[in-house]
N, C-alpha and C positions, 0 to 999 in steps of 0.2 A: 204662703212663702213657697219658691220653687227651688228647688236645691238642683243646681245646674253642677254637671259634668263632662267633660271632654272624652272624647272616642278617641282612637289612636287611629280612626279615616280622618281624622279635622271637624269631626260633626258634633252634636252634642246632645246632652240628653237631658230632658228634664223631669223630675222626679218632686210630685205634692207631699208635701208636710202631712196629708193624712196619711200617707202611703207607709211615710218613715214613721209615723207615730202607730202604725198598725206594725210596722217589723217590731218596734222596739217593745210593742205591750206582748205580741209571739215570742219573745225572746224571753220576755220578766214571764210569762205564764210556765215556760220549758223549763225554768230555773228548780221548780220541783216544789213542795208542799209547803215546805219550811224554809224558804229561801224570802217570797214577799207577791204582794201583788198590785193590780195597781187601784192608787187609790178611788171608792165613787164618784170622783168627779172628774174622773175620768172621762166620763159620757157628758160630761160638761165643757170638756176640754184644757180642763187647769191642771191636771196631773201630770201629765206629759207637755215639757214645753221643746220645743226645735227652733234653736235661734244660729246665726252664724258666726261664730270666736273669734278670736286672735288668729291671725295667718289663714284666714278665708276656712279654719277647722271648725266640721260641726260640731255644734254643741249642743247635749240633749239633757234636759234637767230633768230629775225624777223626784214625786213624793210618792211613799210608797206606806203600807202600811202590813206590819209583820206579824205574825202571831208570837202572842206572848210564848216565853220559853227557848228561844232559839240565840244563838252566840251572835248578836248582828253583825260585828264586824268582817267574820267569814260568812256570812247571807250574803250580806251588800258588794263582797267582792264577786261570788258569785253570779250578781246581779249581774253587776257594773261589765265582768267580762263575756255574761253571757248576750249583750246587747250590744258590744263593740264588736264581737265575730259574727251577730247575727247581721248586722249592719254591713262590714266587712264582706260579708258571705252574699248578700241578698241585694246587696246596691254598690257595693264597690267601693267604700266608703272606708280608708283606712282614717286611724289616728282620731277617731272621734274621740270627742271629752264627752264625756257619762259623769252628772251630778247627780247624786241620791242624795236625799232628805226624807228621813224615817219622821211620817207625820201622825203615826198612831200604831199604835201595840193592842191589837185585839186577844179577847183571850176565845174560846175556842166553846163552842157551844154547849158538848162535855161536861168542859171544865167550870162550867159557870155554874151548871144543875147540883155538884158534888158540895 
């Protein structure tokens, strides 16, 4: 998929779905330790999907999987906004929709040995 965009010369630009699915996994990694990451099948291509919404907006669905212990609902907001300014910032792309689906809660290698 090509996520096209218009120039204010009349030109346009086009921008690969890998390209937006590498900003959006920089974005979820920047999020910080305890925020989320993304899930391994990621290098498979199902974790991050880039599809186009309602009113031509993109839209980026995320499973992600969090370490056990952390508040998810302030995680996942973190995520969610640090992937719509990365997007924003990096491709021009306002008003994206960002889906997270938390598809596994890992505990922490530490914490498994205690």
């Amino acid at each position: 998929m090509n996520i096209k965009l218009q120039t204010t010369s009349g030109g346009e630009l086009s921008i690969e779905e890998t390209a937006v699915r590498s900003v959006v996994e920089l974005a979820i990694k920047e999020t910080g330790e305890g925020a989320a990451r993304v899930n391994r099948r990621f290098l498979l291509g199902s974790a991050i999907r880039v599809k186009e919404g309602p009113d031509k907006k993109l839209v980026v669905d995320l499973e992600l999987t969090v370490p056990y212990g952390i508040f998810l609902p302030e995680a996942m907001r973190d995520v969610q906004t640090a992937v719509k300014d990365a997007l924003a910032k990096n491709i021009g792309i306002e008003n994206a929709i960002v889906n997270i689906a938390v598809t596994k809660v890992e505990v922490a290698e530490a914490e498994k040995s205690s």
